[in-house]
TORKOL-4160 file (C-alpha; in steps of 0.2 Angstrom, whole numbers, padded with zeros to 4 digits, m for minus):
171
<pt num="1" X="m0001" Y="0614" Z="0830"/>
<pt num="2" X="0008" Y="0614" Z="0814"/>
<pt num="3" X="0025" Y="0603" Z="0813"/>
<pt num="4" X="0041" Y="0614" Z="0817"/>
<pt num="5" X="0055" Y="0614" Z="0805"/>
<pt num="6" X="0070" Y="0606" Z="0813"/>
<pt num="7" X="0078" Y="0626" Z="0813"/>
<pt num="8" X="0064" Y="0630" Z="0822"/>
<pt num="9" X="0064" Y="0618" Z="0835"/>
<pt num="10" X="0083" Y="0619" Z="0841"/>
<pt num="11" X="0080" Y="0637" Z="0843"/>
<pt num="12" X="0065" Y="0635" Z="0853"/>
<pt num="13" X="0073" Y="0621" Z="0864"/>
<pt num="14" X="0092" Y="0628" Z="0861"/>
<pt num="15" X="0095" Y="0630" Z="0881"/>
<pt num="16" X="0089" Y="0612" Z="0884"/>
<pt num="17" X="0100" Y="0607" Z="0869"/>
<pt num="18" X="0114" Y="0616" Z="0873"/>
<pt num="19" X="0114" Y="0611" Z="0893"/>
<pt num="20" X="0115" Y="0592" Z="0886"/>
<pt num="21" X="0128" Y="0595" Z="0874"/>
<pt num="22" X="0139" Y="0604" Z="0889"/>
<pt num="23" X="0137" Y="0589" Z="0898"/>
<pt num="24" X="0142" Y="0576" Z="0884"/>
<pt num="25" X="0150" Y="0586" Z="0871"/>
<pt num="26" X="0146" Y="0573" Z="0857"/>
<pt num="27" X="0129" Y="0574" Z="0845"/>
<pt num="28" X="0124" Y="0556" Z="0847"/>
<pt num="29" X="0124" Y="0557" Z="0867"/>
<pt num="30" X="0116" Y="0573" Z="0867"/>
<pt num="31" X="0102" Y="0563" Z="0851"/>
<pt num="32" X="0100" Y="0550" Z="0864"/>
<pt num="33" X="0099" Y="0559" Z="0882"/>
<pt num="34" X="0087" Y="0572" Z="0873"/>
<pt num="35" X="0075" Y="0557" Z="0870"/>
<pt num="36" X="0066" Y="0558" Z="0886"/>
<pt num="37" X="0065" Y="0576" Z="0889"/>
<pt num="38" X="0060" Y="0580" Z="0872"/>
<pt num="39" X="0051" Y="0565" Z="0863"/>
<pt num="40" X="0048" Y="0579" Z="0848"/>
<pt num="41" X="0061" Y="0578" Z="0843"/>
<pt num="42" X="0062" Y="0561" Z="0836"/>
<pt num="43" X="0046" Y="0566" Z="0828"/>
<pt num="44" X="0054" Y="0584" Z="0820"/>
<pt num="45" X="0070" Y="0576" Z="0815"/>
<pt num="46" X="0083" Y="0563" Z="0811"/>
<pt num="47" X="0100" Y="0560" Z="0820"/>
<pt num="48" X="0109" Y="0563" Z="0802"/>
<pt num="49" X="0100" Y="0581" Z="0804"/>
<pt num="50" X="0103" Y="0583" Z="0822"/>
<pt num="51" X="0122" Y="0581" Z="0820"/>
<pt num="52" X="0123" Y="0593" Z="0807"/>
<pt num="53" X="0114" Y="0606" Z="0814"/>
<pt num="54" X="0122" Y="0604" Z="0831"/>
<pt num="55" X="0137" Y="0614" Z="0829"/>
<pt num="56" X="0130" Y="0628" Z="0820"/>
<pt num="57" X="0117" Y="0629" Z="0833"/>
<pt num="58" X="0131" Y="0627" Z="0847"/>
<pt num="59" X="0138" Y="0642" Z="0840"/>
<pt num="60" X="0123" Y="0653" Z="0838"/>
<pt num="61" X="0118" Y="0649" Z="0855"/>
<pt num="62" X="0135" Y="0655" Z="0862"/>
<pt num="63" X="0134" Y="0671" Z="0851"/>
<pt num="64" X="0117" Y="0675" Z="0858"/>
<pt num="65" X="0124" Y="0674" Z="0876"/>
<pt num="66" X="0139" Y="0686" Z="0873"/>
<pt num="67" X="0126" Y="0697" Z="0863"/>
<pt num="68" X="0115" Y="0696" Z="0880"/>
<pt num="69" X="0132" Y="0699" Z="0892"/>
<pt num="70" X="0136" Y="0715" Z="0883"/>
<pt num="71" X="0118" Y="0722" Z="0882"/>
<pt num="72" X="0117" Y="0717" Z="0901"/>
<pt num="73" X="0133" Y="0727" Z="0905"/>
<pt num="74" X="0127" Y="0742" Z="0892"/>
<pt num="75" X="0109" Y="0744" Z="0905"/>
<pt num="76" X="0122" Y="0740" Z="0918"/>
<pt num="77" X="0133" Y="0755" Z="0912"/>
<pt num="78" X="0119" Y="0766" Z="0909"/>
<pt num="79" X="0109" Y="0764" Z="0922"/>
<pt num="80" X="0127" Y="0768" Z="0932"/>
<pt num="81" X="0128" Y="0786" Z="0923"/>
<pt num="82" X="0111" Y="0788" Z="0924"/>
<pt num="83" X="0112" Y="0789" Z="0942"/>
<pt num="84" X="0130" Y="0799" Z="0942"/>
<pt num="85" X="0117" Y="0811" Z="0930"/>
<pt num="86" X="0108" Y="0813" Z="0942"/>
<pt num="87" X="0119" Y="0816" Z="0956"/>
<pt num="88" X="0128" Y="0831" Z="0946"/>
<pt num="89" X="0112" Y="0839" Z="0942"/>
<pt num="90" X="0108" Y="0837" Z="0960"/>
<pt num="91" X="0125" Y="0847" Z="0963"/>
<pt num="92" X="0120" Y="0859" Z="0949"/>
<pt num="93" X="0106" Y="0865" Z="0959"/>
<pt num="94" X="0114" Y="0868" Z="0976"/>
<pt num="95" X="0130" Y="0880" Z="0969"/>
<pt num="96" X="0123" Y="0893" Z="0981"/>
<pt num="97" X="0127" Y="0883" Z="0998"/>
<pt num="98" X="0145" Y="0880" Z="0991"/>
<pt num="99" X="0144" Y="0900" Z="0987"/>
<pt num="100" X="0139" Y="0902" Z="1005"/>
<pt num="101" X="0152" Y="0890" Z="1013"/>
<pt num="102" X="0165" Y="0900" Z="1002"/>
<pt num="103" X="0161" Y="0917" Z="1006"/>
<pt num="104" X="0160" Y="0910" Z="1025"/>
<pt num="105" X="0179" Y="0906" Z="1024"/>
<pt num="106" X="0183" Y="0923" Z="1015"/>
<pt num="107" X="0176" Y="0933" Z="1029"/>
<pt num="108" X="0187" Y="0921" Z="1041"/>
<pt num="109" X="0201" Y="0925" Z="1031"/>
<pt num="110" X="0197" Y="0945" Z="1031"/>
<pt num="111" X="0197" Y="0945" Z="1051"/>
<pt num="112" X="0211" Y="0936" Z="1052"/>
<pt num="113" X="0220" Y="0950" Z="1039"/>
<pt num="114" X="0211" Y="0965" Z="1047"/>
<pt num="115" X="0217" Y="0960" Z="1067"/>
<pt num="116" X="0231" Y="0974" Z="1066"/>
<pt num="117" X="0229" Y="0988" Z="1081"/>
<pt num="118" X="0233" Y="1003" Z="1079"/>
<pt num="119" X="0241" Y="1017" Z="1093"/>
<pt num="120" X="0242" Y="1033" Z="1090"/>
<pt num="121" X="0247" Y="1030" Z="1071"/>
<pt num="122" X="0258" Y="1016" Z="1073"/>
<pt num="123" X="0253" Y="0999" Z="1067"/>
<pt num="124" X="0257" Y="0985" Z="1081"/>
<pt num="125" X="0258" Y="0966" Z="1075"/>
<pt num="126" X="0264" Y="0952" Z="1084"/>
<pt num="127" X="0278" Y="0942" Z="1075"/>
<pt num="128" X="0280" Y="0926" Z="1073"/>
<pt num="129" X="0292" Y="0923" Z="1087"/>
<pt num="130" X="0278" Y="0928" Z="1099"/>
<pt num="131" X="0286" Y="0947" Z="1101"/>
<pt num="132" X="0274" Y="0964" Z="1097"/>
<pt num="133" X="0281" Y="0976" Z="1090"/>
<pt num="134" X="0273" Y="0995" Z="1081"/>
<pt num="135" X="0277" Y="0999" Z="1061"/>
<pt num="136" X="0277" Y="1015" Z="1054"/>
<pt num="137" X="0282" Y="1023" Z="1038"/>
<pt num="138" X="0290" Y="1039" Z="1040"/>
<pt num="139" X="0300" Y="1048" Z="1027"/>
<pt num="140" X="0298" Y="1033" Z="1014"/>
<pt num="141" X="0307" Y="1023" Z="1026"/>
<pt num="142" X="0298" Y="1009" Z="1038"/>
<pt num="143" X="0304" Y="1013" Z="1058"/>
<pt num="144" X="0300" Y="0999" Z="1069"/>
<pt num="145" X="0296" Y="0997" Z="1089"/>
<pt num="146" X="0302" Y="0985" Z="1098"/>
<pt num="147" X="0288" Y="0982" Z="1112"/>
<pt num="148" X="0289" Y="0965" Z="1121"/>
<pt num="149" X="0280" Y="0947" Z="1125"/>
<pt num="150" X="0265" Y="0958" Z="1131"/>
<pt num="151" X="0256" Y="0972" Z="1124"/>
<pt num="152" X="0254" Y="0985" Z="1137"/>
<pt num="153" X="0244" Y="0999" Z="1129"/>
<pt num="154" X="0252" Y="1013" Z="1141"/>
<pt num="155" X="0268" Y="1004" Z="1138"/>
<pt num="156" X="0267" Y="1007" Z="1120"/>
<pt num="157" X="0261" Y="1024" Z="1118"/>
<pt num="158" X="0278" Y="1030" Z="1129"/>
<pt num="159" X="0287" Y="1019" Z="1115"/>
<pt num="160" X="0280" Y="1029" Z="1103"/>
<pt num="161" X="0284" Y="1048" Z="1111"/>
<pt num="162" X="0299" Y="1043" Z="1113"/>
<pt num="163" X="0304" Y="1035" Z="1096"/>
<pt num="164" X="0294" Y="1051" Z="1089"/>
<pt num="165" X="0306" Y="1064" Z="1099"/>
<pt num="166" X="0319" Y="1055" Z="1092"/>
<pt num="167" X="0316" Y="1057" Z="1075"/>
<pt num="168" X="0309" Y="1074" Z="1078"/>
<pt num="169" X="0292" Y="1071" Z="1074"/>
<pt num="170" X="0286" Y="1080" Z="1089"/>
<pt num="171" X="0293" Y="1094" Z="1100"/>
């Protein structure tokens, strides 16, 4: 094997290189507890050369962690929207149970609307004090019934005679 430049071997070895520099945080330490672990090194380069390139290479190595953090959080981040991509196209396919669940509710809401009686012309609602009573427009005005707690058909329709022979409706 060809002999490395000093470059290259700090970059081939910059994770041992920088542990040991964490450790000791001065050039010479790190020189001399990098002896044993890498015994090329004395062979590639000098201490003079060592303590120069030390700091530059320090601070290349922390560059190329923060590069590998963010890159790390961009696949993080993407593979996250991916998935919400995924779950909205899987929402996008099923508009037509949605569709059914709201047209479910409309129909509830119709029966509720459309739960008026009707006797013998006269629309009969209960209020909301619990009373029923019949509705009628005659004459452009709105004449009202007053028919009790319960709603006793037979009741209601001698209501109606009466309020009708009362207002002259019918002889």
């Amino acid at each position: 094997m060809p002999k490395q430049s000093p470059i290259e071997f700090m970059i081939t070895n910059r994770t041992k290189i920088h542990k040991v520099w964490q450790k000791e945080k001065d050039s010479k330490k790190t020189w001399l507890m990098l002896k044993a672990s890498l015994p090329e090194l004395h062979e590639t380069m000098k201490l003079n050369t060592f303590k120069q390139y030390l700091p530059i290479m320090n601070l290349f190595y922390q560059e190329l962690e923060k590069e590998s953090k963010e890159k790390e959080e961009l696949k993080n981040s993407l593979e996250d929207l991916k998935i919400q991509n995924s779950k909205f196209k899987m929402s996008a396919n099923n508009p037509p149970v949605k569709l059914d669940r709201v047209r479910q509710k409309t129909s509830r809401v119709r029966q509720k609307l459309d739960n008026s009686i009707k006797i013998n012309g006269w629309n009969v609602r209960k209020s909301k004090d619990g009373y029923f009573r019949c509705y009628r427009k005659i004459r452009n005005k709105v004449e009202s019934i007053y028919i009790g707690k319960t709603l006793d058909k037979e009741k209601t329709k001698m209501r109606i005679r009466e309020k009708e022979k009362y207002l002259r409706l019918q002889s």
